[in-house]
TORZARO-998558 format. One line per field, with one value per residue (C-alpha): residue number from 1; y, z, x. Coordinates in Angstrom, 3 decimals, padded with zeros to 6 digits. Each point is the difference from the previous one (the first is absolute). Layout:
N
resi = NUM; ...;
north = Y; ...;
up = Z; ...;
east = X; ...;
//
This chain:
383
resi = 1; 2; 3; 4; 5; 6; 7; 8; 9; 10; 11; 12; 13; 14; 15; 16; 17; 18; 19; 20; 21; 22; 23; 24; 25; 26; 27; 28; 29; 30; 31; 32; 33; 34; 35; 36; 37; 38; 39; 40; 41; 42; 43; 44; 45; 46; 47; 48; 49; 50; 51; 52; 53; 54; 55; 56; 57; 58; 59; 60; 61; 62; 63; 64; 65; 66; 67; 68; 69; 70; 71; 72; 73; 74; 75; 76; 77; 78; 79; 80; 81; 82; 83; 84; 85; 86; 87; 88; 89; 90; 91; 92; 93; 94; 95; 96; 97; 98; 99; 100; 101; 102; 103; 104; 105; 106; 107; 108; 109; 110; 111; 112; 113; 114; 115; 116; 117; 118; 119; 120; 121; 122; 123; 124; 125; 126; 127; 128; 129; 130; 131; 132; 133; 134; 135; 136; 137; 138; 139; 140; 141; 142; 143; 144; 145; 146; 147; 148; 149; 150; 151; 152; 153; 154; 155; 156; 157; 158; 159; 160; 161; 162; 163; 164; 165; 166; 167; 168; 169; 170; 171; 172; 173; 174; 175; 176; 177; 178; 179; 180; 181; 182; 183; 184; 185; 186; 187; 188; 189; 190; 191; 192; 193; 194; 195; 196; 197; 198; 199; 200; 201; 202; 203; 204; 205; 206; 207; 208; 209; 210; 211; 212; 213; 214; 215; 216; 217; 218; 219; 220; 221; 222; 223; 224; 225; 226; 227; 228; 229; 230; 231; 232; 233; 234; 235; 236; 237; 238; 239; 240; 241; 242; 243; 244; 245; 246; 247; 248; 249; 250; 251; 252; 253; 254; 255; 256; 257; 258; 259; 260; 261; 262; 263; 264; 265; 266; 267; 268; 269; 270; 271; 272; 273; 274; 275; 276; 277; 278; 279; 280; 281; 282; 283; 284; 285; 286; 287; 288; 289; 290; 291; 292; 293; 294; 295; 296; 297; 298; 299; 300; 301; 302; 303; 304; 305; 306; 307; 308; 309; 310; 311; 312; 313; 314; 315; 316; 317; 318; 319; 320; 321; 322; 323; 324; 325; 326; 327; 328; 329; 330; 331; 332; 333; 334; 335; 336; 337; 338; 339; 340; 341; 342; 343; 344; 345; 346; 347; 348; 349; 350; 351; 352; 353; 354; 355; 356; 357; 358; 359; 360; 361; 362; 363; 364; 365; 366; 367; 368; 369; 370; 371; 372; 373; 374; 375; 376; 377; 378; 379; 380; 381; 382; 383;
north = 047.967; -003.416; 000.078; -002.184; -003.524; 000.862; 001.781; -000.765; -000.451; 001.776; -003.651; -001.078; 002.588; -002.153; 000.368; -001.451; 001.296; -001.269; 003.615; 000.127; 000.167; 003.179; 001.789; -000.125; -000.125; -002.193; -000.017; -000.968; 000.690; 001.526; 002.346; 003.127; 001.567; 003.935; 002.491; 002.293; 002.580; 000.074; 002.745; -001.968; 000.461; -000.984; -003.472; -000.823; -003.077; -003.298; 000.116; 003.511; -001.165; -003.045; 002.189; 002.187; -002.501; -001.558; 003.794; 000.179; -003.290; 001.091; 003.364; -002.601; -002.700; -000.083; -000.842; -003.253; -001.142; 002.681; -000.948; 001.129; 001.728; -001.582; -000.004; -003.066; 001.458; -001.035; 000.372; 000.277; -000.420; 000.673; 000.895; 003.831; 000.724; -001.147; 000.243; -000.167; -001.092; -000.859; -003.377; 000.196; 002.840; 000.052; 003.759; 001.545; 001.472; 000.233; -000.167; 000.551; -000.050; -003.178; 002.682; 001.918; -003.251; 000.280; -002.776; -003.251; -001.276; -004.066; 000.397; -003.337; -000.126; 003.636; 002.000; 003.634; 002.091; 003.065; 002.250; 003.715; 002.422; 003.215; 001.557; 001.006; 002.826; 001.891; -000.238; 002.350; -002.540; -002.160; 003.044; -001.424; -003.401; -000.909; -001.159; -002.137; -000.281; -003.740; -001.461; -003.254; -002.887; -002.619; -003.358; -003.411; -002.806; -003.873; 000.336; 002.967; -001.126; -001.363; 003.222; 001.877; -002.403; 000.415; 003.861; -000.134; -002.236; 001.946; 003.155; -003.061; -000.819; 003.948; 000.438; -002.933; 001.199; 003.246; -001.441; -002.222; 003.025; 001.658; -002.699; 000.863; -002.788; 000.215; -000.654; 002.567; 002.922; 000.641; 002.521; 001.126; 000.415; 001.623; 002.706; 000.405; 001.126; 002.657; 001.489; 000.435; 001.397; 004.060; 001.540; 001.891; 001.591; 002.883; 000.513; 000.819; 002.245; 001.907; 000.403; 001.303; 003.369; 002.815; 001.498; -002.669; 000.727; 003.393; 001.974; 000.251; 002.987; -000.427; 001.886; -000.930; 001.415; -001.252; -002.982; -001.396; -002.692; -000.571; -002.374; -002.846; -003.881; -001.269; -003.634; -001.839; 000.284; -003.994; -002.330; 000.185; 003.809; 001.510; 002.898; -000.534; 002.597; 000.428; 000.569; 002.057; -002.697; 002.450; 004.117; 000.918; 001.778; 003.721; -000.884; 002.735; -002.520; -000.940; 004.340; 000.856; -002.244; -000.538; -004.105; -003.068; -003.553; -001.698; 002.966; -001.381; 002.141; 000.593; 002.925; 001.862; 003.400; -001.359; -003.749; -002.334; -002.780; -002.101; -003.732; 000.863; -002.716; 000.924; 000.430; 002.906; 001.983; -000.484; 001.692; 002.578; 001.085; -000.197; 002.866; 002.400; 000.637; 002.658; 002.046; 002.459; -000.526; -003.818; 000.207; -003.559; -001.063; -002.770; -002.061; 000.178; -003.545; -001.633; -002.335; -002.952; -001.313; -002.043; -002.391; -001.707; -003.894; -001.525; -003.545; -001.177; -003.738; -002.167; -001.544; 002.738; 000.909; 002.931; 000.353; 001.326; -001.760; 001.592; -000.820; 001.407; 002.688; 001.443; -001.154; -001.510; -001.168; 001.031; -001.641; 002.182; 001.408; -002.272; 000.799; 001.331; 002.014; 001.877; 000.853; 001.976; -002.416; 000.757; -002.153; 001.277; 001.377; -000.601; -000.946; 002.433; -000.612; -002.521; 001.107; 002.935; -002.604; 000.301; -002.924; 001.587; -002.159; -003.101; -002.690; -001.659; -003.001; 001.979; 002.935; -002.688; -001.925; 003.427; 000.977; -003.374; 000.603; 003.535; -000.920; -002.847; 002.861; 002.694; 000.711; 002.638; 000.416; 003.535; -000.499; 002.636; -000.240; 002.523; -000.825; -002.210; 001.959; 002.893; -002.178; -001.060; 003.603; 001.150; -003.123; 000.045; -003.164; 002.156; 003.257;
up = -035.903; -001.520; -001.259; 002.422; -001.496; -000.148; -002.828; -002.814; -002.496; -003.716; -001.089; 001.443; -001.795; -001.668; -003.989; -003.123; -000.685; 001.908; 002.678; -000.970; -003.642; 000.777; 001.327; -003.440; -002.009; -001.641; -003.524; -001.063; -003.571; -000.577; -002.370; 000.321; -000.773; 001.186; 002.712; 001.100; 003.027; 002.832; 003.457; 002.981; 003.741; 001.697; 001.597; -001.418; 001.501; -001.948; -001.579; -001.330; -001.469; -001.728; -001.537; -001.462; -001.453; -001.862; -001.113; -001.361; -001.774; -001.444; -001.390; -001.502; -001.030; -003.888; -000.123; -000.862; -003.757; -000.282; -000.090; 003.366; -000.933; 001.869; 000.611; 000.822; 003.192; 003.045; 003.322; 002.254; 004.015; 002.708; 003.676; -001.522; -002.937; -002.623; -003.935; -002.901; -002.786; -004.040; -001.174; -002.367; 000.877; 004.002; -000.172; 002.761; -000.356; 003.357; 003.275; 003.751; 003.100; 001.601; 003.277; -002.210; -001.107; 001.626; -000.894; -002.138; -001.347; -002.240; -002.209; -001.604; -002.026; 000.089; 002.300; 001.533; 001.013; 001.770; 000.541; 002.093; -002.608; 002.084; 003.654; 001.759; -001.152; 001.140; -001.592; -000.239; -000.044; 002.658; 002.507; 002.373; -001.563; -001.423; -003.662; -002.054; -003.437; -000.926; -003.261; -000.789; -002.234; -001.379; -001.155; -001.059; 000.477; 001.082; 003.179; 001.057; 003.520; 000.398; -000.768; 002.613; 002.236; -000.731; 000.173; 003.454; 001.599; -001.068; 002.097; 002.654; -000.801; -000.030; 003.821; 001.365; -001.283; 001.178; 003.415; -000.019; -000.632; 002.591; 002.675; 000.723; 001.047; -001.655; 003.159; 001.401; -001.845; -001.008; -002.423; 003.011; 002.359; -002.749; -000.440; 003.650; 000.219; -002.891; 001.321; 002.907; -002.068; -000.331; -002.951; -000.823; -003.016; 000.252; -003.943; 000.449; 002.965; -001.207; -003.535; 002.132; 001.399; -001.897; 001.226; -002.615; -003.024; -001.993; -002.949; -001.384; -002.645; -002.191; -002.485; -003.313; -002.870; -003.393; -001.419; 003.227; 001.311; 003.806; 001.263; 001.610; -000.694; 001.553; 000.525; 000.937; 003.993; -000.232; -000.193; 003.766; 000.364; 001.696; -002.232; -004.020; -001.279; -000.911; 002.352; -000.464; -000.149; -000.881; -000.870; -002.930; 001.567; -000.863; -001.225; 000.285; 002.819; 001.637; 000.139; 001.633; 002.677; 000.902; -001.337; 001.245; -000.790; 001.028; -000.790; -001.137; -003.225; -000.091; -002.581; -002.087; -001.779; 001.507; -001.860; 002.608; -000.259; 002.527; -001.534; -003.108; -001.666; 000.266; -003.986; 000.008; 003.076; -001.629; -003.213; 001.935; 001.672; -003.172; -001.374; 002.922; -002.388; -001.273; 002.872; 002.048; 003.016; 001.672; 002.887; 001.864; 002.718; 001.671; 003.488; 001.452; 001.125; 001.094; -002.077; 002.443; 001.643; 003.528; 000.424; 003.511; 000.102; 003.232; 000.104; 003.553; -000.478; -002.152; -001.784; -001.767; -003.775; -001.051; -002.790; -002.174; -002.764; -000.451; -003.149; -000.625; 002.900; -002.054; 001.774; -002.852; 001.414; 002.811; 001.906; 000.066; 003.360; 001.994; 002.456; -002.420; -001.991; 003.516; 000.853; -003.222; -002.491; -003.500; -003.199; -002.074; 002.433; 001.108; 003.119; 001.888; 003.441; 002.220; 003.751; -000.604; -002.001; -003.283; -002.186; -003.651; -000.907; 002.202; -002.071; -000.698; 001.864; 003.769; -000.838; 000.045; 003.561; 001.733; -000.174; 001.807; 002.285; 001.006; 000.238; 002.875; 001.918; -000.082; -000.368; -002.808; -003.019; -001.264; -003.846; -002.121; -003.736; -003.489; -003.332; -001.687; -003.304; 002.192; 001.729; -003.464; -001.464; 003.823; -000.454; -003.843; -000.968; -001.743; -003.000;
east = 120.077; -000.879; -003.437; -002.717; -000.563; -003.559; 000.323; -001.516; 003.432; -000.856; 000.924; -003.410; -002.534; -001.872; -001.270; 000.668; 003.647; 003.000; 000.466; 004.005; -001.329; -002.064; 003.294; 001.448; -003.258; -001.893; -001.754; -003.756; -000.890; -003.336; -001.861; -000.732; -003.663; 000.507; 000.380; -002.353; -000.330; -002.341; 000.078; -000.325; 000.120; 003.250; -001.202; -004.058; -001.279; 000.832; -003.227; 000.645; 002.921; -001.064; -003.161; 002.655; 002.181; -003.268; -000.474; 003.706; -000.802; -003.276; 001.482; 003.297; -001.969; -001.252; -003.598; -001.229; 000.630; 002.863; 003.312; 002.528; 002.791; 002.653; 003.698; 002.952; 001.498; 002.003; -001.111; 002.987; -000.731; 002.303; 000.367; 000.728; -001.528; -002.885; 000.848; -001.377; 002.537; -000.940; 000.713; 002.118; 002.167; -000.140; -000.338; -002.001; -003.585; -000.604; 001.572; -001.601; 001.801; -001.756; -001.414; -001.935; -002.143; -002.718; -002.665; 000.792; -003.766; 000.017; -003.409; 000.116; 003.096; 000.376; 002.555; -000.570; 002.662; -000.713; 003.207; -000.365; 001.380; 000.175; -000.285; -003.576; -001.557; -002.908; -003.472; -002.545; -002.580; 001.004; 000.651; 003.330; 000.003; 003.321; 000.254; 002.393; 000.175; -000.053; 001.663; -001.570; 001.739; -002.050; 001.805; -001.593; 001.951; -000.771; 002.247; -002.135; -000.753; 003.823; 001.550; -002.542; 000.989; 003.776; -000.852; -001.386; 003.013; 002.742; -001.950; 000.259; 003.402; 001.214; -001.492; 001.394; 003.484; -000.854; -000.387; 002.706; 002.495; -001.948; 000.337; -003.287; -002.986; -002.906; -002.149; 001.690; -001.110; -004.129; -001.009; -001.879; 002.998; 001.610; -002.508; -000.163; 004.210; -001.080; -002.621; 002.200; 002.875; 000.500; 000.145; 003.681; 000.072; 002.514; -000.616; -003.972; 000.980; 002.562; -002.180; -002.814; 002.066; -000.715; 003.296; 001.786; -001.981; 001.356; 000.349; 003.323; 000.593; 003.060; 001.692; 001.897; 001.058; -002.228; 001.515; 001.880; -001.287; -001.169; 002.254; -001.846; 000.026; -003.540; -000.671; -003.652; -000.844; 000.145; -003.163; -000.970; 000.007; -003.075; 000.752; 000.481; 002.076; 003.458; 003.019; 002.997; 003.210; 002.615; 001.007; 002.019; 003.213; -000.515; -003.512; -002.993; -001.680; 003.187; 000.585; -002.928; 000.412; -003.556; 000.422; 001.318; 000.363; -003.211; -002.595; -002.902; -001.231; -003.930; -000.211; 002.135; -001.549; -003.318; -000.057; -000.706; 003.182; -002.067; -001.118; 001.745; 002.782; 003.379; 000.578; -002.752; 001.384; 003.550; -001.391; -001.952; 003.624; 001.571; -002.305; 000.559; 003.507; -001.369; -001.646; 001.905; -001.883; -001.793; -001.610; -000.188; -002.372; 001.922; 000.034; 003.082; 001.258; 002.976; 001.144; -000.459; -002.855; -000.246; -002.346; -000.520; -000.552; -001.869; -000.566; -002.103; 001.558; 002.437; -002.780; -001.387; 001.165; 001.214; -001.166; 002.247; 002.656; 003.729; 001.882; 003.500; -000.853; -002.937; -003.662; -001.661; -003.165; -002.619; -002.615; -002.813; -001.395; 002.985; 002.381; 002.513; -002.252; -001.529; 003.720; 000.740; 001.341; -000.093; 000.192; 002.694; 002.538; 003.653; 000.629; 002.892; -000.115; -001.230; -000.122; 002.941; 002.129; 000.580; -000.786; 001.203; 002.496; -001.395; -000.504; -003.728; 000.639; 000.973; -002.662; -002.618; 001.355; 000.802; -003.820; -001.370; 002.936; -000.252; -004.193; 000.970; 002.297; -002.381; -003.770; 000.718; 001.951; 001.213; 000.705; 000.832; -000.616; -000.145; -001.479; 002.561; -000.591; 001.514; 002.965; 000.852; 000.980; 001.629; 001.820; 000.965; -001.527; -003.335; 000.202;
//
């Protein structure tokens, strides 16, 4: 449907910079004074965060009478990203997805950037508070309270475009109504359950001869997985696993020989397999798993988001805690099915309108999706 006049058009955000600008990009030059890395809850008060942008400048900033060291850089600002090119040779020394800003500070003619670098992690000393680790860029430049301002409308200029694609009106939708449909929303998550049987988690004994090697191709359990281990993507015909017929395509590997593969990268449980060549006997602990998950997608009304971005088939982004996210979505994975239908070779453009659509039909979506590091080597596309 058309969008409601009363929406405020992303041609109306107001700032320094012309909004269709910030879609492509636009350039302030600056210079840059240092980086430096602070732990921070998820959302401080404002006055929290200001305090720790003067402490990133303080710890930057050369003393009085020394000189600053100090480098000719290009700020580059746009509706998707923030960068940080030199001068001269436009190379990039840094580059943030513009959602993970999250706090812009102008002190005098000096710019702070502060970027999340990584997810929530526990701390000991703040018991079940969450904690991010911030990076913080310094800049000094005569424009500094332009390009904050320039900063802060293309966040403006992304959420009006993000409800103008939406056709959703603003004064429709509170934060508060929003986190009233959640709370109301149950939790599927067939991987957690299914994880949680000790029926599906075994040892597996198998036999070689010395020098032959196992016969397994592993891949990563994709960036969203509940469990970080490996998974089984395909058997060597005639190999020692494929023999003993206690594996399949979609086992998640937690030990082999007793080493815990769990949280590991995928280069170090690759060269951990590789040196099984010589033993005559591996015993694996693994979690037997289908190679496809389901998640299950309830939306109470139209005007709630989803959640969730789809690129090429592959979900590529996640909002945390929303509706997708409760149903089972995962970052990282293919999507197979979509209410019993599959959507493999459906291109981008119909896999995006077919989820609104099936949404408006019925109050829940089946989708079925695998890690798309597995899909690839099923499929041929991955080694």
């Amino acid at each position: 449907r058309e969008p409601p006049s009363s929406f405020p058009a992303f041609k109306e955000v107001p700032g320094p910079c012309d909004p269709e600008d910030l879609l492509d990009g636009v350039i302030f030059g600056a210079k840059y004074l240092g980086s430096t890395q602070l732990v921070s809850e998820r959302n401080p008060p404002t006055s929290v965060r200001m305090a720790q942008a003067q402490e990133a400048v303080d710890r930057i900033k050369a003393p009085e009478g020394e000189s600053q060291p100090m480098t000719e850089v290009d700020l580059f600002v746009s509706t998707q990203r923030i960068k940080v090119l030199t001068a001269d040779t436009q190379e990039a020394m840094m580059d943030h997805s513009l959602q993970t800003i999250s706090y812009i500070a102008d002190i005098g003619s000096l710019v702070v950037l502060m970027a999340r670098r990584k997810l929530p992690r526990r701390s000991e000393v703040a018991e079940e508070k969450r904690l991010y680790k911030m990076i913080c860029h310094v800049f000094h430049s005569a424009d500094a309270q332009v390009i904050t301002q320039a900063i802060g409308q293309a966040f403006g200029v992304a959420y009006q475009r993000f409800l103008e694609a939406n056709s959703i009106d603003p004064s429709e939708l509170s934060p508060r109504q929003y986190s009233c449909a959640l709370e109301d929303q149950e939790q599927y998550n067939a991987e957690l359950t299914h994880f949680s049987r000790q029926e599906n988690c075994k040892d597996v004994c198998i036999r070689k001869q010395k020098g032959e090697i196992l016969g397994i191709a592993i891949v990563e359990s994709g960036w969203g997985s509940i469990l970080p281990t490996v998974v089984i993507a395909n058997l060597m015909h005639g190999g020692p696993a494929e023999r003993s017929g206690e594996l399949s395509i979609g086992d998640r590997l937690m030990s082999v020989n007793g080493t815990s593969l769990v949280g590991l990268p995928l280069a170090t449980c690759q060269s951990i397999i590789r040196e099984l060549k010589h033993q005559t006997e591996v015993t694996m602990n693994i979690v037997h798993c289908p190679p496809v998950t389901t998640a299950v997608i309830r939306r109470p009304d139209s005007k709630y988001q989803l959640g969730f971005c789809v690129e090429n088939g592959v979900i590529c982004s996640l909002m945390r805690g929303g509706i997708a996210e409760r149903g089972g979505i995962r970052v990282g994975h293919r999507i197979i099915e979509i209410n019993g239908q599959s959507v493999v070779a459906t291109p981008h453009e119909k896999m995006v309108w077919c989820l609104p659509a099936d949404l408006c039909v019925s109050a829940q979506v089946h989708i079925k999706t695998m890690p798309a590091s597995t899909y690839r080597l099923l499929t041929g596309q991955g080694q």
